[in-house]
N, C-alpha and C positions, 0 to 999 in steps of 0.2 A: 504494500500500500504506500510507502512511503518514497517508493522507487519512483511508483506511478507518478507520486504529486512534486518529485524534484523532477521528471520529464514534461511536466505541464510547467513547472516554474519554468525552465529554461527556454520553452516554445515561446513563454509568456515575454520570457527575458531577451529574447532574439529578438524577437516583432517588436520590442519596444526600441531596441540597437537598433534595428532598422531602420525605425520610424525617424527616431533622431535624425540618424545618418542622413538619408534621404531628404527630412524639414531642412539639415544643414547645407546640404548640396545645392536645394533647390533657394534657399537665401543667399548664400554666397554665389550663386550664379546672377540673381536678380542685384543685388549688391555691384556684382560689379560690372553688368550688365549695364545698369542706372549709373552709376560711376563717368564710366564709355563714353555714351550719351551726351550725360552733362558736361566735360570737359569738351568735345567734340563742339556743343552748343556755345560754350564759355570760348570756347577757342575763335568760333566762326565771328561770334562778337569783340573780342578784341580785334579780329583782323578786321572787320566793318569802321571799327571806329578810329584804328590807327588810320585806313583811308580815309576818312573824311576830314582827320587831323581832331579829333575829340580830346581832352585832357580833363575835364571834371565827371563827364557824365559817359554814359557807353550803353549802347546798343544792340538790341540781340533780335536776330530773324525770331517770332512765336507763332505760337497758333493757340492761345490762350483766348483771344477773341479774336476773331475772323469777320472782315468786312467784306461784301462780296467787289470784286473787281479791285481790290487793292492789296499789296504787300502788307502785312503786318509786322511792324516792329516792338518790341516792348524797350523802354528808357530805365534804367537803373544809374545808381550815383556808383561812380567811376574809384574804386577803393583804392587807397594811397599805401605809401608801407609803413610801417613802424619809425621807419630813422626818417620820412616824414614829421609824425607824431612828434619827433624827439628834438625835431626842428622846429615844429611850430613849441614846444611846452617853455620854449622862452623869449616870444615872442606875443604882446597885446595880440589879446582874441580879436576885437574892433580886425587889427590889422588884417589879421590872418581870414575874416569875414570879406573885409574889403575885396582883398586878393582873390577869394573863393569866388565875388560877385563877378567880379572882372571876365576872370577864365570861363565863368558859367555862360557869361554873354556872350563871350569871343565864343565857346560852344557853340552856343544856338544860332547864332548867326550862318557857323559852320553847316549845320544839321538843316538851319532853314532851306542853303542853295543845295543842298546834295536831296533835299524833302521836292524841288521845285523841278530837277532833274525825273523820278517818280512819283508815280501813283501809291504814296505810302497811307497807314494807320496808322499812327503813333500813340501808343498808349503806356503809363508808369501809375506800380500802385507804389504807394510809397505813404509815408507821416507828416500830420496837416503842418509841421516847421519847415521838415523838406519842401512841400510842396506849395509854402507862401513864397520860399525863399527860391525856387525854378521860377515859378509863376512871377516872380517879382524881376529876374534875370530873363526872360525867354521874350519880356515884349519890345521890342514891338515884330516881334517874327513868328509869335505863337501864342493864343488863349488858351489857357489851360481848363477845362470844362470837365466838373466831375461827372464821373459814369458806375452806374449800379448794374453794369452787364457782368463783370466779371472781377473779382479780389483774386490776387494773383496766392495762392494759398503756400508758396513758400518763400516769401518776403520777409514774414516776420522772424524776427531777430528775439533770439536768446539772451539770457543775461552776459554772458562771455562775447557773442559775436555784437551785441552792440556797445561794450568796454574796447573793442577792436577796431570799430567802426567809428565809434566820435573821437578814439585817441590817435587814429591815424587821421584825422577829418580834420582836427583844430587841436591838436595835443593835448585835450583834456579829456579827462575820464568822467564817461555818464554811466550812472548807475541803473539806470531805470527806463528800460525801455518805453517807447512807445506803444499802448496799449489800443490806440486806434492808427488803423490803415484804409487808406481809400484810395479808389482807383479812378484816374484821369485819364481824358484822350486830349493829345494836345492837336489846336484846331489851327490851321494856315490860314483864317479869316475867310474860308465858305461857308460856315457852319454844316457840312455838308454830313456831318456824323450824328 
């Protein structure tokens, strides 16, 4: 009898090996499957923005929202690196705002004549500080007009990636993310979205 019930444990014990093994196979394939993808995506938008000559903000082909007859682009703020950060942490924030305003304009301007070349969508979800501070930088070559079609669902910033993101942004460390995000299409003046 107790042969019996160590040869069901062990069948039991197998299928469970298994099962693992298998859940693990099949995550690590999707893992870095997704991986692949996203660097391939991440890649194709850096090489977008180094042609148009981009420095604050950067651009990625999406399909996140889809307008018919146009290219869809998604707009993301363009991350800086640490010895950035470590440049601006002694330097007036005013300054280093100033500066940000500058680069963001010469941007857009960039992005206006390379937008007038195609038929684009231009859309960024991003937080209502971000998005006074484009919107206040992008006119006179774009309305930024909020839209309830789509939240881009992986934007949002953890505690760590947003201590990364403002310290490489303006040298200073923010503690608290932003806890609302909304999503804009930015308009060339047809209102045509």
């Amino acid at each position: 009898m107790i042969l019996s019930l160590l040869k069901e444990e062990s069948v039991i014990l197998n299928t469970l090996k298994l099962s693992v093994v298998l859940f693990g196979g099949i995550a690590l394939f999707a893992t870095i499957w997704t991986e692949r993808r996203f660097k391939k995506w991440r890649q194709n938008g850096k090489r977008i923005s180094e042609k148009i000559g981009l420095r604050r903000i950067i651009i990625f082909e999406s399909d996140l929202i889809q307008k018919e007859g146009y290219e869809s682009y998604e707009l993301h703020h363009q991350p800086q690196s640490f010895l950035t950060g470590f440049k601006y942490a002694f330097q007036p924030k005013r300054q280093i705002i100033e500066k940000m305003k500058k680069e963001l304009q010469e941007d857009y301007e960039k992005l206006d004549s390379w937008a007038k070349e195609r038929n684009v969508f231009i859309f960024t979800t991003t937080h209502p500080k971000m998005a006074k501070l484009w919107e206040e930088t992008s006119k006179p070559y774009f309305r930024f007009i909020s839209s309830y079609d789509c939240a881009d669902p992986w934007v949002e910033m953890n505690l760590l990636q947003w201590v990364a993101a403002t310290f490489s942004t303006t040298g200073r460390i923010g503690f608290s993310p932003p806890k609302q995000w909304e999503t804009y299409y930015l308009d060339r003046g047809g209102g045509k979205f």
